[in-house]
PyMOL commands that place a pseudoatom at each C-alpha (Angstrom):
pseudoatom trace, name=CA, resn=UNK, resi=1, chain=A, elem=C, hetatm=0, pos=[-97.586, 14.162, 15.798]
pseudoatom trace, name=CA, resn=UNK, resi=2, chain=A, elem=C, hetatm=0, pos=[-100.795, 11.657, 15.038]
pseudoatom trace, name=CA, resn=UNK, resi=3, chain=A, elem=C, hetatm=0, pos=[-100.149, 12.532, 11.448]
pseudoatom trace, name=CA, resn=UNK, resi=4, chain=A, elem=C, hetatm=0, pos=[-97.016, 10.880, 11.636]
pseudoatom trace, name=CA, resn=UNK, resi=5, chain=A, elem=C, hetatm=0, pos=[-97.646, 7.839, 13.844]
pseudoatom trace, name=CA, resn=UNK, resi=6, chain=A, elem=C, hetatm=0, pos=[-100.260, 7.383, 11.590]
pseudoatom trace, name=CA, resn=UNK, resi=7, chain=A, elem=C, hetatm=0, pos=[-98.593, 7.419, 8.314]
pseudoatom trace, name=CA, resn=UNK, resi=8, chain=A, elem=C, hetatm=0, pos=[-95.370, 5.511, 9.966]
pseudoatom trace, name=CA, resn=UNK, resi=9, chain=A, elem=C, hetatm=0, pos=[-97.416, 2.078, 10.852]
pseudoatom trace, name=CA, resn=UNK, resi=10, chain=A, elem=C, hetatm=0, pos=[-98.679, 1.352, 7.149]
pseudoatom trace, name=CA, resn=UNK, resi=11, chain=A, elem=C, hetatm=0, pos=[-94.996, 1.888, 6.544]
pseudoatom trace, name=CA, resn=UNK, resi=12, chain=A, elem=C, hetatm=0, pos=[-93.818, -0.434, 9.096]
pseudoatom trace, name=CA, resn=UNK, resi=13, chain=A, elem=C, hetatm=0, pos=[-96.127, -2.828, 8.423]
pseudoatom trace, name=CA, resn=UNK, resi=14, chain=A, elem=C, hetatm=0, pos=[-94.931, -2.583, 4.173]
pseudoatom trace, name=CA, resn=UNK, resi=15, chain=A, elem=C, hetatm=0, pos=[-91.103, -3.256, 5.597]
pseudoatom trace, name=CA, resn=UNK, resi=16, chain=A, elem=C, hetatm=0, pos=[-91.966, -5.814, 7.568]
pseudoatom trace, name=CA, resn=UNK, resi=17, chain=A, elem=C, hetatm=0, pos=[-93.844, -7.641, 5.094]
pseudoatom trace, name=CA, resn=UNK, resi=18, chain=A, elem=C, hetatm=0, pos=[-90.984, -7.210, 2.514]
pseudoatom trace, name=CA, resn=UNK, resi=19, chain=A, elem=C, hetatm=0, pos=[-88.325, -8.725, 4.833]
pseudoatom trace, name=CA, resn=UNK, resi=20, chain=A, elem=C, hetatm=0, pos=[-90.265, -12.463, 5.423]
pseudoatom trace, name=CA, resn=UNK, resi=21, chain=A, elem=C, hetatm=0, pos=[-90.645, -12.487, 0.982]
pseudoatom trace, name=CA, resn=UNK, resi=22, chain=A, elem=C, hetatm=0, pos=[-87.844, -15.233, 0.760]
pseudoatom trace, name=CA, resn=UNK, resi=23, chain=A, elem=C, hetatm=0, pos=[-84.946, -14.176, -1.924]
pseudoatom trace, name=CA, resn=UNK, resi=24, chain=A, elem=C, hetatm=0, pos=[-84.664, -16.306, -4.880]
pseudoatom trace, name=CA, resn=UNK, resi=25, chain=A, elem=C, hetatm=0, pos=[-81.752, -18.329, -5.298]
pseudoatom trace, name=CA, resn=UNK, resi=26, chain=A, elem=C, hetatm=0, pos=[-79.102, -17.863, -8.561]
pseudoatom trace, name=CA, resn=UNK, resi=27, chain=A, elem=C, hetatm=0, pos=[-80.096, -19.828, -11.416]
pseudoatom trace, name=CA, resn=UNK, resi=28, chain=A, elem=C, hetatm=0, pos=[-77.539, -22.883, -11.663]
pseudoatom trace, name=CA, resn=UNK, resi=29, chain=A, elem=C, hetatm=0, pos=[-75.115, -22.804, -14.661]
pseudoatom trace, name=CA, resn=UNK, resi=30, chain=A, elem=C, hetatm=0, pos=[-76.458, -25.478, -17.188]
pseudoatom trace, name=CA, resn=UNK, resi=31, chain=A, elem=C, hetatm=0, pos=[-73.056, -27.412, -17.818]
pseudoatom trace, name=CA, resn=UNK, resi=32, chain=A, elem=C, hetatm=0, pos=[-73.231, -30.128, -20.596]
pseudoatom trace, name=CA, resn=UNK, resi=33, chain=A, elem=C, hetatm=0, pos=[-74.299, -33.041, -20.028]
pseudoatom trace, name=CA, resn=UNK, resi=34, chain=A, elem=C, hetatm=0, pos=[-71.020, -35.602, -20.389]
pseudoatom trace, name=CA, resn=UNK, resi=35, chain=A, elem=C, hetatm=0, pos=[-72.384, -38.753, -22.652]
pseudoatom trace, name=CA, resn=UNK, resi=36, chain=A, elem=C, hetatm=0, pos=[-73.530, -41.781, -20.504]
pseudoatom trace, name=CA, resn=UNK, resi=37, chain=A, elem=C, hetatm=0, pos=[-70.692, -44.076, -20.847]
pseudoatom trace, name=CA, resn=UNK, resi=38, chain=A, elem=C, hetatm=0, pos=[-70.920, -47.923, -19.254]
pseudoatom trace, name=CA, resn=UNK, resi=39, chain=A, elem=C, hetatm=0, pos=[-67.720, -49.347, -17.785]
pseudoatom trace, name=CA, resn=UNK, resi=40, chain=A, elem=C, hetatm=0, pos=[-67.687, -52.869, -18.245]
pseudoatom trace, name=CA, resn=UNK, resi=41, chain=A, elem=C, hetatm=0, pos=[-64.351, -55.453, -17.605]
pseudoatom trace, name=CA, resn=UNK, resi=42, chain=A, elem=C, hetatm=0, pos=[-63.619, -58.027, -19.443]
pseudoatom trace, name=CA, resn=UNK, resi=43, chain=A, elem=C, hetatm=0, pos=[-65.987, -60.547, -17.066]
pseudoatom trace, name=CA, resn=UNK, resi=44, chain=A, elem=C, hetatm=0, pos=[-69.409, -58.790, -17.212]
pseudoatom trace, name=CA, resn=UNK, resi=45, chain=A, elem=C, hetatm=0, pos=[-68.685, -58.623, -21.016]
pseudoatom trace, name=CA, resn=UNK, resi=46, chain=A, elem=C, hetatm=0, pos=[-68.196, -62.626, -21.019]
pseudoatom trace, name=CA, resn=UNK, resi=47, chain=A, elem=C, hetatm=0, pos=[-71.002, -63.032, -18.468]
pseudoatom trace, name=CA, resn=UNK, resi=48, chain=A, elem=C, hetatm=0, pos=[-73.243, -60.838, -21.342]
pseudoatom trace, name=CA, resn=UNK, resi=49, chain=A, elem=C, hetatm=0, pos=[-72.061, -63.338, -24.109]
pseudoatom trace, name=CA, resn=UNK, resi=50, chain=A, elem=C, hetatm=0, pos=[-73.021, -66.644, -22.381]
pseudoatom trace, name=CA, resn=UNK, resi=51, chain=A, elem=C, hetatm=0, pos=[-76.579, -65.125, -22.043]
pseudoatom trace, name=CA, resn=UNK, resi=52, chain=A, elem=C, hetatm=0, pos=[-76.869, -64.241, -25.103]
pseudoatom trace, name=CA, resn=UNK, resi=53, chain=A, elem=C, hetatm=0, pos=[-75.244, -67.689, -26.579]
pseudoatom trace, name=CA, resn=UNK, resi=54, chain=A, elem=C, hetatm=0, pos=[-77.762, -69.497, -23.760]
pseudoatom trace, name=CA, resn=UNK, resi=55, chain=A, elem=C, hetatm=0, pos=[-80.666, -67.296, -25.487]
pseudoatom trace, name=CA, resn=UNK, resi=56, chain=A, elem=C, hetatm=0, pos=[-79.814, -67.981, -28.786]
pseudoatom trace, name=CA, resn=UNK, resi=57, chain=A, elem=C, hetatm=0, pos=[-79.895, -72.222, -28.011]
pseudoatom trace, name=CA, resn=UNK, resi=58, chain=A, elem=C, hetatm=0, pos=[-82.823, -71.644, -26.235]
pseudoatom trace, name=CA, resn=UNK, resi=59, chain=A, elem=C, hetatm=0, pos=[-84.475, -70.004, -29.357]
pseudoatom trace, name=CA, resn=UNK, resi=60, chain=A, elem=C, hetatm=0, pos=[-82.714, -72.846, -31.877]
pseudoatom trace, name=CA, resn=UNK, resi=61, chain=A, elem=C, hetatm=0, pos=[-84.683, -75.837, -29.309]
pseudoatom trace, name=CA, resn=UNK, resi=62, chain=A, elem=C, hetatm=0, pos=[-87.949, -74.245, -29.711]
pseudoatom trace, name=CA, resn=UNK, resi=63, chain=A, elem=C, hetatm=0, pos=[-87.250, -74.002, -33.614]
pseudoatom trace, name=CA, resn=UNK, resi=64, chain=A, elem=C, hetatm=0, pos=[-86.159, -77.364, -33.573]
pseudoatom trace, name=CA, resn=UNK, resi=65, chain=A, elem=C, hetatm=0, pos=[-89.207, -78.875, -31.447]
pseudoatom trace, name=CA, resn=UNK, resi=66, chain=A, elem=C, hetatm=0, pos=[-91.760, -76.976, -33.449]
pseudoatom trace, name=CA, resn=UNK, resi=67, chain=A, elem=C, hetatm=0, pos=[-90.581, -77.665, -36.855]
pseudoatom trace, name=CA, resn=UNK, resi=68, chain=A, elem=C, hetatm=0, pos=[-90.456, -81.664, -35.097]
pseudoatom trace, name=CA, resn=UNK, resi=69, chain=A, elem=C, hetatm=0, pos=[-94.062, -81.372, -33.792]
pseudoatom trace, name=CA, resn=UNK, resi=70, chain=A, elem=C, hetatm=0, pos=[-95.199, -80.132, -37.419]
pseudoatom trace, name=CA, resn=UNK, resi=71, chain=A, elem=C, hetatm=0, pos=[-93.279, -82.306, -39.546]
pseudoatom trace, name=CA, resn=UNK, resi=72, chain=A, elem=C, hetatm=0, pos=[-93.989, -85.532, -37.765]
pseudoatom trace, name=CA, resn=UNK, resi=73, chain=A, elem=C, hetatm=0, pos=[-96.963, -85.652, -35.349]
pseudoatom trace, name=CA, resn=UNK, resi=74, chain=A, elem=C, hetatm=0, pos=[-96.531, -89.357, -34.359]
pseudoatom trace, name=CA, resn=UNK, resi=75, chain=A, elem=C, hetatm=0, pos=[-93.095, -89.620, -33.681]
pseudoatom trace, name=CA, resn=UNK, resi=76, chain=A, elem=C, hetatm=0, pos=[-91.236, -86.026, -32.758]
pseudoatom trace, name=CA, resn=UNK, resi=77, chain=A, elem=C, hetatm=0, pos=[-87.050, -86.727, -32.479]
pseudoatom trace, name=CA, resn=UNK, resi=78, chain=A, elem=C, hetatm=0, pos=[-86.327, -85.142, -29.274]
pseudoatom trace, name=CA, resn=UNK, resi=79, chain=A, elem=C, hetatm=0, pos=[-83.609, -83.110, -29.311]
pseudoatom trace, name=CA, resn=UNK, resi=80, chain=A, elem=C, hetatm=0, pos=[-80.537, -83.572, -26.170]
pseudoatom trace, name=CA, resn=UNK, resi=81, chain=A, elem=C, hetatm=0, pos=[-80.115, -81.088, -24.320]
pseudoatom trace, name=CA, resn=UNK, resi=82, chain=A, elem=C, hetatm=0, pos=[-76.623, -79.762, -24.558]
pseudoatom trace, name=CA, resn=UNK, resi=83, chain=A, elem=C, hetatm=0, pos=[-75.291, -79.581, -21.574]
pseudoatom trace, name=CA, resn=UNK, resi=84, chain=A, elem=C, hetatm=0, pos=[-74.242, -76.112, -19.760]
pseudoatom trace, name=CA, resn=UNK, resi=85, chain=A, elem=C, hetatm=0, pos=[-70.695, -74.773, -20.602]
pseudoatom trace, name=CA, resn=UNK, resi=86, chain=A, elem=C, hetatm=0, pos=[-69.402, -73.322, -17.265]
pseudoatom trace, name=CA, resn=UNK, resi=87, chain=A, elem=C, hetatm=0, pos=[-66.449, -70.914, -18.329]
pseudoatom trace, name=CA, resn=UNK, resi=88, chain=A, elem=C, hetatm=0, pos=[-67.402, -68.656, -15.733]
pseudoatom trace, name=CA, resn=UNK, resi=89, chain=A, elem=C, hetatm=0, pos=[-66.116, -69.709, -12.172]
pseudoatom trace, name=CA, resn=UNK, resi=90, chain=A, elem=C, hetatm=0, pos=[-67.973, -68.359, -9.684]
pseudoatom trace, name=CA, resn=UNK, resi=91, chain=A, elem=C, hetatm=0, pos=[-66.047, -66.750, -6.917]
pseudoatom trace, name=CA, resn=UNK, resi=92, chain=A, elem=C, hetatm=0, pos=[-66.975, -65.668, -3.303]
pseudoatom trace, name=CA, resn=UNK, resi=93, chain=A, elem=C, hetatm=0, pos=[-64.885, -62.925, -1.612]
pseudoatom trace, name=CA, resn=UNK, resi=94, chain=A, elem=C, hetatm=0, pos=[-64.713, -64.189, 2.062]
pseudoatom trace, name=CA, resn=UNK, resi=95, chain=A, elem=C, hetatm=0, pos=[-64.074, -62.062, 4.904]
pseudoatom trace, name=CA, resn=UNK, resi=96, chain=A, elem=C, hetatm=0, pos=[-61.200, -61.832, 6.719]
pseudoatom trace, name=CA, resn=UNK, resi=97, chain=A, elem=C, hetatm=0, pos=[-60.981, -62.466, 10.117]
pseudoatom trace, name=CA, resn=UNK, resi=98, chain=A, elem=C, hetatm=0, pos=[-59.414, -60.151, 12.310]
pseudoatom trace, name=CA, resn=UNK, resi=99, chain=A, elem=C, hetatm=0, pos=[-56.534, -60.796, 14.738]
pseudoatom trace, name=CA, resn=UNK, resi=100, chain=A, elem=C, hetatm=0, pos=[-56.868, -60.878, 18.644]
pseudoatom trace, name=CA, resn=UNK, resi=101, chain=A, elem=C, hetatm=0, pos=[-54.192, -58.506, 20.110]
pseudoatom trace, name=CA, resn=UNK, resi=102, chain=A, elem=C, hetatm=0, pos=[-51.993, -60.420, 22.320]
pseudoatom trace, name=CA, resn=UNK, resi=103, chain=A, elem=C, hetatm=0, pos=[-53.112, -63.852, 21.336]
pseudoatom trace, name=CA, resn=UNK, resi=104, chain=A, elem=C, hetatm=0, pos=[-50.934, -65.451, 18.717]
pseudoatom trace, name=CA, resn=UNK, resi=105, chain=A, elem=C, hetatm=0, pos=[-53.005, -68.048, 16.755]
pseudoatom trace, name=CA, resn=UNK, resi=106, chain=A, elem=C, hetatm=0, pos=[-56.369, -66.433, 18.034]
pseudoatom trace, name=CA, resn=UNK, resi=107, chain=A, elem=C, hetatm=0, pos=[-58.359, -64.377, 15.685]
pseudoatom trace, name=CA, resn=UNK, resi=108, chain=A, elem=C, hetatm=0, pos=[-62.098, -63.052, 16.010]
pseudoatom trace, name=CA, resn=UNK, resi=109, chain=A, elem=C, hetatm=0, pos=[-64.876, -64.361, 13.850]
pseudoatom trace, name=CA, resn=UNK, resi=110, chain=A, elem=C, hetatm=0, pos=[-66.170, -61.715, 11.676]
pseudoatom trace, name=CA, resn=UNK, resi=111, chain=A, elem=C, hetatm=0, pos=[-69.743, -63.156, 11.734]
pseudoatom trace, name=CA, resn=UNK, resi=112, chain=A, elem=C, hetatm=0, pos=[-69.939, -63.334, 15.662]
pseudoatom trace, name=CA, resn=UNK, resi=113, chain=A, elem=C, hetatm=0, pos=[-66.560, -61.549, 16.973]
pseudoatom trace, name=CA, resn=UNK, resi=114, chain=A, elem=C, hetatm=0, pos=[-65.952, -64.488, 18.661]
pseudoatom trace, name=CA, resn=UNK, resi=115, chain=A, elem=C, hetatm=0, pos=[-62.271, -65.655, 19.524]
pseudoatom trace, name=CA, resn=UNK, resi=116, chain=A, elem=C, hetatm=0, pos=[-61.269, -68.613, 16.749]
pseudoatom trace, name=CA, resn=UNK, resi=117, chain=A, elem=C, hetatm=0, pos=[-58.158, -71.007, 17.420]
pseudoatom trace, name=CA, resn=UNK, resi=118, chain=A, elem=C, hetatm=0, pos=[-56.340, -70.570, 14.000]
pseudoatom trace, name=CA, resn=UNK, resi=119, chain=A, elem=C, hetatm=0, pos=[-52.697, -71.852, 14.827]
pseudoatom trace, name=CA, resn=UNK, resi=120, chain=A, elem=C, hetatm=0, pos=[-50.628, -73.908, 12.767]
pseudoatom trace, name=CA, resn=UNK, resi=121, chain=A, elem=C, hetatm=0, pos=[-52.952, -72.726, 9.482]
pseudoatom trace, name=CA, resn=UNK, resi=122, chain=A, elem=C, hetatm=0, pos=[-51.063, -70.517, 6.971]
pseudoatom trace, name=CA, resn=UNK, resi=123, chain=A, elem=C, hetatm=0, pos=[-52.277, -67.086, 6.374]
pseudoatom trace, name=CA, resn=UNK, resi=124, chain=A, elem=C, hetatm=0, pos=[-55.037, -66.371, 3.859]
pseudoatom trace, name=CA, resn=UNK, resi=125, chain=A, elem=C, hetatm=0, pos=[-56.528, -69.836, 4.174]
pseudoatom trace, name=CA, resn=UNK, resi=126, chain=A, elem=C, hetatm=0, pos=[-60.125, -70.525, 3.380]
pseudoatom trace, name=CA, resn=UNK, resi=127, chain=A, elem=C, hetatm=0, pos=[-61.399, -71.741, 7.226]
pseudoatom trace, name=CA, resn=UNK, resi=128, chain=A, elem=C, hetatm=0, pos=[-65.293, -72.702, 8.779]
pseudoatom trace, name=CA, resn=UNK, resi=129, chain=A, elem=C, hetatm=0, pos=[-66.316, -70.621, 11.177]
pseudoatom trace, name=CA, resn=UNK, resi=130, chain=A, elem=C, hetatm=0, pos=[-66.690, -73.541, 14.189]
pseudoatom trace, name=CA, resn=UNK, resi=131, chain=A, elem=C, hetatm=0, pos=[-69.416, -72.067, 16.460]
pseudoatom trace, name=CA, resn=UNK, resi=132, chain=A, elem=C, hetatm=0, pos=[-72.175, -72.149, 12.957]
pseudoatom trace, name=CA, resn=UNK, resi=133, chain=A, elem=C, hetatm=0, pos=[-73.893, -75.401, 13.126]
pseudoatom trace, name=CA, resn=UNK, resi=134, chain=A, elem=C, hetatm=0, pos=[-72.691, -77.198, 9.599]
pseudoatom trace, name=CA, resn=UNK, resi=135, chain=A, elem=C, hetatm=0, pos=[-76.350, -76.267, 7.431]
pseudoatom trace, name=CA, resn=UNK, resi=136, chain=A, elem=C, hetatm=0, pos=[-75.370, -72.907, 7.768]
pseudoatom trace, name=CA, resn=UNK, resi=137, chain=A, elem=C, hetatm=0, pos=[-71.423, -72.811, 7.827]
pseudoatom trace, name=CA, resn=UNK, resi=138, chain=A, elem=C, hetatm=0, pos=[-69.665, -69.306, 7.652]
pseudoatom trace, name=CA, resn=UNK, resi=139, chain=A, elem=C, hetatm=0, pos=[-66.221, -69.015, 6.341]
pseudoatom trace, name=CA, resn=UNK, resi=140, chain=A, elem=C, hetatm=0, pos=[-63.479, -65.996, 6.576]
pseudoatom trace, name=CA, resn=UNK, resi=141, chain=A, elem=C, hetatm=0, pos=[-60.145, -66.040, 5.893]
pseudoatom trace, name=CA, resn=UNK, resi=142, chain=A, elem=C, hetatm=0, pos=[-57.077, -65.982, 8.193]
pseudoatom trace, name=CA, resn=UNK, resi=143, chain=A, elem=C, hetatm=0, pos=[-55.240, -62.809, 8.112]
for i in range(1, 143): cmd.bond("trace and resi %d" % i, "trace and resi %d" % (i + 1))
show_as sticks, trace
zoom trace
């Protein structure tokens, strides 16, 4: 009966060693990689070509100013500055305010949640939030 207590605990102790070794997980299936393509509309691509058009000036200046300052030492021609085509408009998406149930013409603030007297002005107009002092005037939209 010692003989096999004895040679049962080694045993015991082997299984429960065994169970706490942690599984490995399955290898994960190597799927191609799809080729990095960059979405870009029709305004980034514009935005890209004004920098590069403002870097290439840029570069044609300093040309300019050098070849100026080596020509003729005592008297360089400055060169005007042409002044900064603005094709691209810049546009701010405001919020829109949302409407207080119950209360035509009311609508909350969505800086402050704050009820806003909006009657009489047409839907989707551009308005100032009123309780922002005017340095630091909010606008939303009414919906």
């Amino acid at each position: 009966m010692k003989f096999k207590f004895l040679f049962s605990l080694p045993l015991l102790g082997c299984l429960a060693f065994a169970s706490c070794y942690p599984i490995p997980d399955k290898p994960k299936e190597l799927r191609p990689r799809k080729k990095d393509v960059t979405v870009t509309s029709q305004d980034q691509q514009k935005i890209q070509e004004q920098r590069d058009l403002m870097k290439e000036n840029e570069a044609k200046e300093k040309e300019a100013a050098d070849i100026a300052i080596e020509g003729n030492l005592d008297t360089p021609t400055p060169t005007p500055p042409s002044p900064p085509k603005k094709t691209v408009e810049e546009r701010v998406d405001y919020a829109f305010a949302n409407p207080v149930p119950g209360k035509e013409g009311f609508v909350f603030s969505p800086y402050n949640n704050k009820e806003v007297d909006v009657r009489d002005i047409p839907s989707g107009t551009l308005v100032a939030d009123p309780t922002y002092p005017a340095t630091e005037k909010k606008y939303f939209r009414v919906p």
